[in-house]
C-alpha positions as CSV (number, residue, x, y, z in Angstrom):
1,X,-92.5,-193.6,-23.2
2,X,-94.3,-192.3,-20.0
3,X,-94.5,-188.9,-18.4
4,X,-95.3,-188.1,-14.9
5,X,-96.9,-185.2,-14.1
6,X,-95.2,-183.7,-10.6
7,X,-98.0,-183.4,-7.9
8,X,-100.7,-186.0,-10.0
9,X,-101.0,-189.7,-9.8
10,X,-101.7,-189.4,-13.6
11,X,-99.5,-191.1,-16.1
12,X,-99.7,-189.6,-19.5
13,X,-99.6,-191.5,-22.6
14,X,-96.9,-190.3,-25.3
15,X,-99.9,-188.4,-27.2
16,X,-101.3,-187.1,-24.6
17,X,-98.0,-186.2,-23.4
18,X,-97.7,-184.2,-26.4
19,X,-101.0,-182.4,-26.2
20,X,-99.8,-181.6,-22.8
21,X,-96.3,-179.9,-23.6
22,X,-98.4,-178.1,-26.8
23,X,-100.7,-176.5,-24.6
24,X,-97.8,-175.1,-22.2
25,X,-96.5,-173.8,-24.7
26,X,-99.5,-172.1,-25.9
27,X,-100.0,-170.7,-22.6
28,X,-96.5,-169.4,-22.1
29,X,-97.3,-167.4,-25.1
30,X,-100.8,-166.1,-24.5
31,X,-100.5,-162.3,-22.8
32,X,-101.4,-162.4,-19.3
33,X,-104.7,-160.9,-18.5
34,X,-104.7,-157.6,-17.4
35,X,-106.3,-156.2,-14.0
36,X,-109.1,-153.7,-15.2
37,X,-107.5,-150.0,-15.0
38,X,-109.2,-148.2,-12.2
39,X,-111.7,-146.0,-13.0
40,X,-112.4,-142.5,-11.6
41,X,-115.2,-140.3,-10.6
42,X,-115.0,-136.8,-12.5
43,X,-113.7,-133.7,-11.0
44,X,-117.0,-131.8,-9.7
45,X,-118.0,-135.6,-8.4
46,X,-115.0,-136.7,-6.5
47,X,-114.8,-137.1,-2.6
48,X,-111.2,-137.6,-2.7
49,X,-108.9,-136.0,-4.6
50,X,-105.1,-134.3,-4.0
51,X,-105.1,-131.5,-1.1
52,X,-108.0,-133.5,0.7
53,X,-106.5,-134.5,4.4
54,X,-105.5,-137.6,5.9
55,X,-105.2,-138.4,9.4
56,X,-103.1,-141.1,10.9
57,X,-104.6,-142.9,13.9
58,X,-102.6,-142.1,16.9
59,X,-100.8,-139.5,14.7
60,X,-101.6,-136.0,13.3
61,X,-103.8,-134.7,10.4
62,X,-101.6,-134.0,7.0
63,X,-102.9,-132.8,3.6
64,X,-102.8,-135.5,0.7
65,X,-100.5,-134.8,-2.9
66,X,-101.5,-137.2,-5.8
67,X,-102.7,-140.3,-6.6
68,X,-101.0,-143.2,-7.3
69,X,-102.2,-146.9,-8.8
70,X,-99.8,-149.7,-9.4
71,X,-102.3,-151.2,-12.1
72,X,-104.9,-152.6,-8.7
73,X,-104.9,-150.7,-5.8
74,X,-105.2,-147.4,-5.6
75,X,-102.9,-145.1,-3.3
76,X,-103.4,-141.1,-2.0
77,X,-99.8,-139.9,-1.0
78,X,-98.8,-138.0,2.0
79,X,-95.7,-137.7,4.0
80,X,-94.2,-140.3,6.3
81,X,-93.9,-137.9,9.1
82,X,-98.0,-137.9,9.3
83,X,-97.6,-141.2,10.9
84,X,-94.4,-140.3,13.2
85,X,-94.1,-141.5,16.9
86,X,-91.0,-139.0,17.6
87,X,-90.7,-135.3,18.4
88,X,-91.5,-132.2,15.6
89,X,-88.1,-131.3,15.4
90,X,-86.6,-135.2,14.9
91,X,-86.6,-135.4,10.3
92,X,-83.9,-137.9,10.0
93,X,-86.2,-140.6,8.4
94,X,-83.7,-143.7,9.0
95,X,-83.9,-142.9,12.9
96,X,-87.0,-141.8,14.0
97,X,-90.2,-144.0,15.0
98,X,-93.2,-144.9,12.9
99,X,-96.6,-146.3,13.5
100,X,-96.7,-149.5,11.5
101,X,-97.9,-150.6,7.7
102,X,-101.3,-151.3,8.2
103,X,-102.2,-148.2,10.4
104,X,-106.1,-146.9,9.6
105,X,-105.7,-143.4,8.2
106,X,-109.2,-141.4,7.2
107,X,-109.3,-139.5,4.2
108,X,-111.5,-136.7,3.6
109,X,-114.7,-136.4,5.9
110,X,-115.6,-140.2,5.9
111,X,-113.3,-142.4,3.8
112,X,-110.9,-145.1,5.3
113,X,-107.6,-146.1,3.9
114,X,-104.8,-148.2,5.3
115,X,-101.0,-147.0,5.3
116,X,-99.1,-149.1,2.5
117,X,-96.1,-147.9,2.3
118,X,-93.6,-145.3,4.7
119,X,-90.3,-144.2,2.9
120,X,-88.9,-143.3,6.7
121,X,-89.9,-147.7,7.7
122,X,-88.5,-148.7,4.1
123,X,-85.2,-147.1,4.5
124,X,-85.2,-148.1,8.3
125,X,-85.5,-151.8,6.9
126,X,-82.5,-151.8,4.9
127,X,-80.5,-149.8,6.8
128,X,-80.5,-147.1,4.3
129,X,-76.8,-144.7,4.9
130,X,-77.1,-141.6,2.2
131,X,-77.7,-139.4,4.3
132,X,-79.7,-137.0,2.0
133,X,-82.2,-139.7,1.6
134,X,-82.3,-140.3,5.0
135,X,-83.0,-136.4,6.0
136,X,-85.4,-135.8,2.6
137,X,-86.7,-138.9,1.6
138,X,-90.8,-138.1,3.1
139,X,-93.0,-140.2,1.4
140,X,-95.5,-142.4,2.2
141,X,-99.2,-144.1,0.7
142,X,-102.7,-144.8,2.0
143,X,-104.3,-147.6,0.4
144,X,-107.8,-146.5,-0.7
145,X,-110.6,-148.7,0.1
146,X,-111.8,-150.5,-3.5
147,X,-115.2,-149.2,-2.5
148,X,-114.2,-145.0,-2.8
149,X,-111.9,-145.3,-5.7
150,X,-115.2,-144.4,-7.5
151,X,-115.3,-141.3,-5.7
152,X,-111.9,-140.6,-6.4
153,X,-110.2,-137.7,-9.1
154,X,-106.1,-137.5,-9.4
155,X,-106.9,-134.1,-10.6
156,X,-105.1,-131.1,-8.3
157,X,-108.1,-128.7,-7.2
158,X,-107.9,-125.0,-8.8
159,X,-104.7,-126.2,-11.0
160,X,-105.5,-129.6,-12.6
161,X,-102.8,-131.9,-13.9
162,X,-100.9,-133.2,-12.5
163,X,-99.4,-134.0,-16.5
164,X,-96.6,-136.3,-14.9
165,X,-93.4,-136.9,-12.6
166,X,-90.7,-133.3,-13.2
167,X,-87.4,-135.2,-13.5
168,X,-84.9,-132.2,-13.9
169,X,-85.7,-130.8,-10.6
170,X,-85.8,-127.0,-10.3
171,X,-83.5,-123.5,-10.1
172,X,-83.8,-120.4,-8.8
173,X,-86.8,-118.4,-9.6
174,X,-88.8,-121.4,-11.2
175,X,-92.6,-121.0,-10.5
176,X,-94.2,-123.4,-8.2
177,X,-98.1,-124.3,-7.2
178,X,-99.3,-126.2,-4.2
179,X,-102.8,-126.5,-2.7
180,X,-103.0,-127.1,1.3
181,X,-105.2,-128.0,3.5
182,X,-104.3,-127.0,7.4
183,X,-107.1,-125.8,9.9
184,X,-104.4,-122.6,10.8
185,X,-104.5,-121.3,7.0
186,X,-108.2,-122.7,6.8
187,X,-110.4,-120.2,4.1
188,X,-107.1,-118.4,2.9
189,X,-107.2,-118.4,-0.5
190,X,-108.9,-122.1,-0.5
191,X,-105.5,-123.4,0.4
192,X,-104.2,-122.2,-3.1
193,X,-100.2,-121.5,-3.1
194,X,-97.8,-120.0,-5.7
195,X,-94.3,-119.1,-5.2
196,X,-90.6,-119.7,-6.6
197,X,-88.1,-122.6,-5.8
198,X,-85.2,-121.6,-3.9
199,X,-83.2,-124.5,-5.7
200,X,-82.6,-128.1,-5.7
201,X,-80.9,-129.6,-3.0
202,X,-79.5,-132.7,-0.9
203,X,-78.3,-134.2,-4.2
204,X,-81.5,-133.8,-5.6
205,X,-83.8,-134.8,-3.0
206,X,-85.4,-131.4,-1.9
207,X,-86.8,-128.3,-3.7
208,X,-86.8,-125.0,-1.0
209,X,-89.7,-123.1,-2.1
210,X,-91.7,-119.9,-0.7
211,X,-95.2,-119.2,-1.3
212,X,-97.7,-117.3,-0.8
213,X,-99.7,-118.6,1.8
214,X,-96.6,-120.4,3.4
215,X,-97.0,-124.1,4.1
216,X,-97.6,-124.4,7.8
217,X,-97.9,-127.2,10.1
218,X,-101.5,-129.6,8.7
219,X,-100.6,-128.8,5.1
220,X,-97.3,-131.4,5.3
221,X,-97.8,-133.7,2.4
222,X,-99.5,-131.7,0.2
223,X,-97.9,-131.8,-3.6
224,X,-96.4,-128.7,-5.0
225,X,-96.4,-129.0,-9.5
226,X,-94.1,-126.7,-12.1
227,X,-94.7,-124.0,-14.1
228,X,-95.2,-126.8,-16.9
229,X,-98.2,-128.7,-14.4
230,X,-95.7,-131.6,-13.5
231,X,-95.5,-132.9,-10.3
232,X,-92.7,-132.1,-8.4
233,X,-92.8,-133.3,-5.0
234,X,-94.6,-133.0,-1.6
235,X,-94.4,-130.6,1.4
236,X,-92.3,-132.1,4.1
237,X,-90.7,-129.2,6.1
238,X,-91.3,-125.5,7.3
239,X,-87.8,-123.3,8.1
240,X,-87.8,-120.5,10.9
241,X,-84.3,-120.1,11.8
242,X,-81.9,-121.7,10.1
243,X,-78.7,-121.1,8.4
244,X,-79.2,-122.7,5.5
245,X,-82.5,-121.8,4.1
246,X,-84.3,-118.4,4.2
247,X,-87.1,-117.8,7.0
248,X,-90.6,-118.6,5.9
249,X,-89.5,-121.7,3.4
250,X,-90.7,-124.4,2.7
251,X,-88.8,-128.1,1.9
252,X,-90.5,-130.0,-1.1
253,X,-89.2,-133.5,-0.7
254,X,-88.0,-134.7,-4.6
255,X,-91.3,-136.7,-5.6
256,X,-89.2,-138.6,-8.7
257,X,-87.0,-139.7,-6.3
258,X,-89.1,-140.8,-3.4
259,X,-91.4,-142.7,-6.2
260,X,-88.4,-144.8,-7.0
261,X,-87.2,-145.6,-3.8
262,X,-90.9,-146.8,-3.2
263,X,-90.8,-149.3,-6.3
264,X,-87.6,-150.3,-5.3
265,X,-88.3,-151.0,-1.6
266,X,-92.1,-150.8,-0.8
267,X,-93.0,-154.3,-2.1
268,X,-96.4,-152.6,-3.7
269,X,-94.9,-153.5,-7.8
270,X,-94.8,-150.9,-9.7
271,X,-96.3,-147.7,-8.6
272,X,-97.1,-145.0,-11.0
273,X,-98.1,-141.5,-10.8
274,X,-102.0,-141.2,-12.5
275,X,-102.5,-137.9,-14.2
276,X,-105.0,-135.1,-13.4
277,X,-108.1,-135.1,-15.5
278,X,-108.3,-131.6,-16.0
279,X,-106.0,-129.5,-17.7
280,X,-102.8,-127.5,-16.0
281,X,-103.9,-123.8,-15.6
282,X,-101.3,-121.6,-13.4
283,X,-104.0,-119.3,-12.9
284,X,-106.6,-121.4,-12.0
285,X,-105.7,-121.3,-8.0
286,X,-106.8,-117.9,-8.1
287,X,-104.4,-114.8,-6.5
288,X,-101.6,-115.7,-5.0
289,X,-97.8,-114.3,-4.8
290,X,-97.1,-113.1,-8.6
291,X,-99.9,-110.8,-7.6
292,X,-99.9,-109.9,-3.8
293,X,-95.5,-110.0,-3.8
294,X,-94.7,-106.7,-4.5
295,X,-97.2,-105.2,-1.6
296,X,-96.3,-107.4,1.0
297,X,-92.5,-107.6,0.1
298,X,-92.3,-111.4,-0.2
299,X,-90.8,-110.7,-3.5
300,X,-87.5,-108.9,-2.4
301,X,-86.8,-112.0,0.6
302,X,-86.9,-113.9,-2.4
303,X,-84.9,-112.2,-4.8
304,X,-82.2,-111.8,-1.5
């Protein structure tokens, strides 16, 4: 008895046939080796970390939310409208234009990334029709360059975690933090937030918020954690005049969500949130609307 070996002139004895089909099986059982976890620079260290800003080539400068691995790469998030080729005003995600994967976006003062992954050029792909996901699903990832994932800290500056993905969403009145990072609230408070949710919406994929500074336009992207120091999403929208949301919020696109849609549809395997370094502290960003709400009356438009 012969066995051929597909793609070998070789013909195999019987008992070399057998050594053959032993040592198969003995590497069918074996445990894959595992890609080296990616190792990080320490807080006071870091040259990239959440809240540091990202601009898109041919697009506009965003603030950065957490960081992501998928067991190799490393990813900073920001918002798939920092690489947009439509209007301000145009948020429906399955419609609206995109510069392509690949795009060169810097990070930081001198870093270089790629863009990996856009939620808005996922859903266009497969012709995504909830509507809610098509309006609220803002998501995107930079690949970091191997070299600076060295220099890099998931920790959240001020209010360290995050200490994972918030999967019940939030109600009325729930505290939330955020750090920005736009040249128009550059200095305020070191780009610090606090603030209360408005509520869940869209079937889950939005979070209206207001804080004290309010997100304006160059902190979009930037990641907004519970009172408990999970993450909860990312900054994606400002509201002046509309009928459905107070003036002066902000919309948090749902960062569970958006993850999942990105490991179902961004072809990067599975991506994971990595947890801050430092420890959650709600009063490590310093003052912010628990403290200033009552003289400045944000407290009652939020309690209206």
């Amino acid at each position: 008895m012969r066995m051929r070996v597909f793609g070998s002139s070789r013909v195999l004895g019987l008992g070399q046939a057998v050594v053959f089909v032993l040592a198969l099986l003995v590497a069918a059982l074996l445990p894959a080796t595992a890609s080296a976890a990616p190792s990080f620079a320490s807080e006071d260290e870091a040259t990239v970390f959440p809240s540091v800003s990202t601009v898109t080539e041919g697009a506009g400068t965003c603030t950065s939310n957490f960081v992501f691995t998928n067991g190799t790469d490393v990813f900073l998030g920001q918002v798939a409208h920092c690489a947009s080729t439509g209007q301000a005003t145009e948020l429906n995600g399955c419609t609206t234009g995109s510069l392509p994967l690949g795009t060169p976006v810097k990070v930081g003062d001198n870093q270089r990334g790629t863009l990996a992954y856009s939620s808005w050029l996922a859903m266009q792909e497969v012709r995504e029709r909830d509507t809610n996901a098509c309006m609220f699903n803002d998501f995107a990832l930079v690949k970091l360059d191997p070299a600076d994932v060295a220099s890099t800290n998931p920790s959240v500056p001020g209010f360290g975690g995050p200490t994972g993905i918030d999967i019940d969403g939030t109600q009325m009145g729930d505290r939330v933090y955020s750090v920005g990072n736009s040249p128009i609230g550059a200095g305020l408070l070191g780009g610090q937030k606090t603030g209360s949710s408005l509520g869940t919406f869209g079937g889950g994929w939005t979070h209206a918020v207001q804080t004290f500074p309010l997100g304006v336009p160059g902190d979009s992207g930037s990641g907004y954690l519970t009172d408990g120091g999970s993450a909860l999403g990312v900054l994606s929208t400002l509201t002046l005049l509309s009928p459905d949301a107070p003036p002066g919020s902000n919309g948090v696109s749902d960062l569970r969500l958006a993850l999942d849609y990105a490991n179902e549809h961004g072809g990067l395997g599975t991506l994971e949130l990595v947890p801050g370094t430092e420890s959650f502290d709600p009063n490590g960003g310093g003052v912010g609307l628990g403290s200033l709400g009552d003289d400045l009356g944000i407290l009652g438009l939020l309690s209206s």
